[in-house]
Every structure is written in structure tokens, then in C-alpha cells.
C-alpha positions in Angstrom: 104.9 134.7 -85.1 106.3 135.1 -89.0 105.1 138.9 -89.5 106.9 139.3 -85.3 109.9 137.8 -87.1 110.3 139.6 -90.0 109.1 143.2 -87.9 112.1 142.9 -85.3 114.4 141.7 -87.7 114.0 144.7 -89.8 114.2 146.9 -86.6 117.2 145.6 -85.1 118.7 143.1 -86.8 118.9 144.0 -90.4 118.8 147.4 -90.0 118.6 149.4 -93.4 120.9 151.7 -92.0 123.3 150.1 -89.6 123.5 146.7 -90.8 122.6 146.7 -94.9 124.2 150.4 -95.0 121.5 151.5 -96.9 120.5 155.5 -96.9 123.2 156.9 -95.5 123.2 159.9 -96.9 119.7 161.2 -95.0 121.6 159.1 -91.9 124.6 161.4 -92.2 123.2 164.6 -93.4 120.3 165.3 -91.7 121.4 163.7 -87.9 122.5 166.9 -86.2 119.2 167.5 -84.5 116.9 165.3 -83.2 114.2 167.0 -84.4 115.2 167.3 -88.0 116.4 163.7 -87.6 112.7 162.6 -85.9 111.3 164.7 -89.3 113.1 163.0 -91.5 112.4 159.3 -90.3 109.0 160.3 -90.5 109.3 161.1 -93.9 111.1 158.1 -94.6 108.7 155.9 -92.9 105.6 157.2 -95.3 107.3 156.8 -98.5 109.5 153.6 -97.4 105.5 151.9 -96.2 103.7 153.6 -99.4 106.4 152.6 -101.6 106.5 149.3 -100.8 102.4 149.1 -101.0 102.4 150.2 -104.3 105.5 148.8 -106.2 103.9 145.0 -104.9 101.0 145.8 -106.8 102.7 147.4 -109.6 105.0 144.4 -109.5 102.6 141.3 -109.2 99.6 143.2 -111.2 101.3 144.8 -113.9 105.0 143.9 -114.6 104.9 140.1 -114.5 101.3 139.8 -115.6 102.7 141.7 -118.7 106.2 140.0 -119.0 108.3 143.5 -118.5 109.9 142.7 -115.1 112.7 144.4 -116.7 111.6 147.4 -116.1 111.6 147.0 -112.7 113.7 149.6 -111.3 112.4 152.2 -113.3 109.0 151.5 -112.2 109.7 151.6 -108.6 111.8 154.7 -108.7 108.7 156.4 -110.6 106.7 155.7 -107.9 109.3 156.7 -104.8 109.7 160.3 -106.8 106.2 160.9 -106.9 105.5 160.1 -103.2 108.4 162.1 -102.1 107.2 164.8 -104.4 104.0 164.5 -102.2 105.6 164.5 -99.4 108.0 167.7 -100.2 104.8 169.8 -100.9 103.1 168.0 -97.5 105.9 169.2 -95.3 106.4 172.5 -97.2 102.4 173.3 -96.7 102.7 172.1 -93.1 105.8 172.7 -90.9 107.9 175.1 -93.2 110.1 175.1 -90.2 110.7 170.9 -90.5 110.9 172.1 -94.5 113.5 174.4 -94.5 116.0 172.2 -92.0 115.6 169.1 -94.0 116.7 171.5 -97.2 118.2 169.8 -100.5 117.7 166.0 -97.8 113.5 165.8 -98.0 114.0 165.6 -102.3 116.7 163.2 -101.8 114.6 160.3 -100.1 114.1 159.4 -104.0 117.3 158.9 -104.4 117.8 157.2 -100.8 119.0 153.3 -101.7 117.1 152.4 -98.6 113.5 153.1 -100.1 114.8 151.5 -103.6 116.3 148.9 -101.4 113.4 148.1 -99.7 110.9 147.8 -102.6 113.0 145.0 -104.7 114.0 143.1 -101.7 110.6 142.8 -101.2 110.4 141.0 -104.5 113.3 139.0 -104.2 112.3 137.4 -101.0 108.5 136.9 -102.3 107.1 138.1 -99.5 102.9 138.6 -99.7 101.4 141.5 -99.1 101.2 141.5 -95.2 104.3 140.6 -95.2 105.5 143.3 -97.4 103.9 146.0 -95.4 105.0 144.1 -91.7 108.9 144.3 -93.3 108.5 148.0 -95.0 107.2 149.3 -91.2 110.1 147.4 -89.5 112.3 148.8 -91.9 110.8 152.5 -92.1 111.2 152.2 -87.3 114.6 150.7 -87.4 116.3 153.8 -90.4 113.5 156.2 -87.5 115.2 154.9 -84.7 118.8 154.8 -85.9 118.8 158.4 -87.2 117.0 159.6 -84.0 119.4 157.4 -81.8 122.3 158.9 -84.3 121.5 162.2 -84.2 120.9 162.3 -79.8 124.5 161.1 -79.7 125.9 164.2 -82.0 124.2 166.7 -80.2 126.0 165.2 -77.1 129.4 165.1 -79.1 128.6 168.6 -79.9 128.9 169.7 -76.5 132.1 167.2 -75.6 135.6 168.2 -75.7 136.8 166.3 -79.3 140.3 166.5 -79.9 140.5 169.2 -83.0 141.5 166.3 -85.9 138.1 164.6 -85.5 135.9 167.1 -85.0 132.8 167.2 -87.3 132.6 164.9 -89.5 135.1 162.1 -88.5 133.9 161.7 -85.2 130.3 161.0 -86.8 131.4 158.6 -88.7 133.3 156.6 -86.0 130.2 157.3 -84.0 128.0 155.7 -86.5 130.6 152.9 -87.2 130.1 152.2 -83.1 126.5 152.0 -83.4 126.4 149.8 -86.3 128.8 147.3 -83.8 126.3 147.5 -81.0 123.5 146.5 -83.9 125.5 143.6 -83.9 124.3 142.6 -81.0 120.7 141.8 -81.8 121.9 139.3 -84.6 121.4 136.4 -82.4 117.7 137.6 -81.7 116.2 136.1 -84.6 
């Protein structure tokens, strides 16, 4: 029932995106097709899950067994950048379509305070290492399904009748302000 709790939590109710307001560059940039949107919360999802793998081991195994957990953060982001690396040259390789719409947003995921975010608040809340993998997928779904959800409601605004002032990128961001409200109904879910 804990790992339940801690998935949907992740999902809906602290959402990375919509609740924590973690990653919103990706959430912003890349959410004018559901496609490229879908693509990149894929890509997300890998590195956010892989990430989160890795820097427990690198955290439990190696920085406190040696006494440097100072070096943290440096040590996570390491990791992020070469898994987005491998993830760049994945998608390039494989859908240079889904490559070349992401653009200058696929090498930014190590830069994206959600997979940073992610990785230490694993830490801080101690979780083990099912835990830490149950809360990195609920995390990786609920930035998937907010960019998705995000990025179906622009291509509807795209086709509305917006008055000429909030056109572009005002109306996203009182679009995305109105979905993080709606988030707020799922607080009293868990």
C-alpha cells in the first residue's frame, strides 16, 4: 500500500511539474505537439527512472561509505548528462524525426531541475531502493502526462479564436497556471 502511496502521489499530487514546478522549461518548450510532447516524456521518464537507479547506489555505496556526500550534486549531475547523452544519440539513431523536433530540448533534460530534483529528494526522504524506483516512475508518468495533457490543450488553443494580446506564449502560461489549479484537486487523495 506504501509504494501505491508514494506512486499516485508523484502522479497527481506532487506533480514535478504542476505542483513542485520543477522542469518547466521541457514543459514549456517542447508542448506544442503531442507528439513531440509524448517524445519528450518518454525521454524524461528513462533518464528521470535510470537516474534515480543509479545516483542511490552512487549515493549509499560510494559517497557516504567514503564520507564525500558533499559532492553530491556534482555526482548526480555527472550521471543525468551521460544518460541524456545516451539518450540524444538513442533518439538521433532511431526516430531522427522525434530528434530533430525536440532540437536544442532533448540536451537540456540534463539541465531539467526535475531529474536533479528527483535524484536528491530521493535522498532526503531516505527512501530504499523500491521505493526510490516506485517514486522516480510516478514522477517520470505525472511530468508524461502533464506535458502530454499540456500540450493537447495548445493544439486546441491553436485553432481557438485568442484575443491578439495573449496569443502565444501568455495564453500557455495561463493555461498551464489552470492546470496546475485543477492538480490541486488531487491533494486530498493521499
Amino acid at each position: 500500500m506504501e509504494f501505491f502511496t508514494i506512486l499516485v502521489s508523484a502522479i497527481f499530487v506532487n506533480n514535478f511539474v504542476l505542483a513542485k514546478f520543477l522542469g518547466i522549461c521541457p514543459f514549456l518548450g517542447v508542448s506544442k505537439k503531442v507528439e513531440t510532447a509524448f517524445g519528450m516524456g518518454m525521454a524524461v521518464t528513462f533518464v528521470m527512472t535510470l537516474s534515480s537507479i543509479i545516483t542511490y547506489f552512487i549515493h549509499h555505496f560510494i559517497l557516504v561509505k567514503l564520507g564525500i556526500e558533499f559532492l553530491q550534486t556534482m555526482a548526480f549531475i555527472l550521471v543525468i548528462a551521460s544518460l541524456v547523452q545516451f539518450v540524444e544519440m538513442f533518439v538521433k539513431k532511431a526516430s531522427p524525426g522525434l530528434y530533430d523536433a525536440l532540437g536544442v530540448f532533448l540536451p537540456l533534460i540534463t539541465t531539467n531541475c526535475a531529474v536533479l530534483g528527483l535524484a536528491i529528494l530521493n535522498i532526503q526522504e531516505e527512501y530504499t531502493l523500491f521505493k526510490t524506483i516506485t517514486h522516480a516512475v510516478g514522477a517520470s508518468i505525472g511530468f508524461s502526462l502533464a506535458i502530454v495533457l499540456f500540450a493537447g490543450i495548445r493544439e486546441r488553443i491553436a485553432l481557438a479564436d485568442v484575443p491578439e494580446s495573449l496569443q502565444g506564449f501568455p495564453i500557455a502560461l495561463i493555461t498551464a497556471g489552470l492546470m496546475a489549479i485543477a492538480f490541486l484537486g488531487f491533494q486530498g487523495l493521499v
